[in-house]
N, C-alpha and C positions, 0 to 999 in steps of 0.2 A: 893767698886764700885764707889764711889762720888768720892775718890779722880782719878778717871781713866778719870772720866765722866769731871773734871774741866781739867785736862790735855789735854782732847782731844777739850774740848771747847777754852784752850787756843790756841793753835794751829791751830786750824781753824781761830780764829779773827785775829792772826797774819798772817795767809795765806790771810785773804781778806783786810789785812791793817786797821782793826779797832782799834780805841784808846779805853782804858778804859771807858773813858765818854762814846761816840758812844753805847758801850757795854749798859752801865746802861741806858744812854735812852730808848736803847728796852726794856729791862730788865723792866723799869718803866710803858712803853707805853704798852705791853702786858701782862705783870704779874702783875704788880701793886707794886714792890717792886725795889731796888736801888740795890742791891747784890745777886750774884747766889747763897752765903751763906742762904738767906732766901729759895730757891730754894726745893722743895719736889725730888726725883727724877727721877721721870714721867716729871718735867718741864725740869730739869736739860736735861733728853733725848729729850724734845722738842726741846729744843734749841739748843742744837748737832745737831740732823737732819733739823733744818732752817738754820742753819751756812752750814752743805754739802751741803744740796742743791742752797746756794746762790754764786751766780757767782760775784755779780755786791761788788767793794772794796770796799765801805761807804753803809749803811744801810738809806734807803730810804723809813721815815716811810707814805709817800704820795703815795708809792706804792700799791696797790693793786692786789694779781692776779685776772688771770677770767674776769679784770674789763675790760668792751668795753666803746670804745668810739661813738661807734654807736646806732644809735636808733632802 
């Protein structure tokens, strides 16, 4: 199942034009680690379904959903 789950993650980052680096900065900023090899995989499927769901090419860690800019 891991090796379906790194195939389908790879193909997604290549569908949204991410570089390897790009990759591990998430990888570091929300899991806390440098490689989806460290990866359990419940994170592994995290990450799959934040990659479908992401439209935008480069990963924008200043994004936030939900977030307003209104008071």
């Amino acid at each position: 199942m891991t090796d379906n789950l790194m195939n389908q993650i790879d193909a997604q980052m290549q569908r949204l034009g991410w570089t390897v680096d790009q990759g591990r900065e998430h990888l570091q900023k929300y899991y806390g680690v440098r490689s989806r090899l460290l990866l359990t995989e419940e994170q592994l499927d995290n990450f799959l379904l934040y990659l479908q769901l992401t439209d935008s090419p480069t990963p924008n860690p200043d994004e936030r959903p939900n977030q307003s800019n209104h008071l």
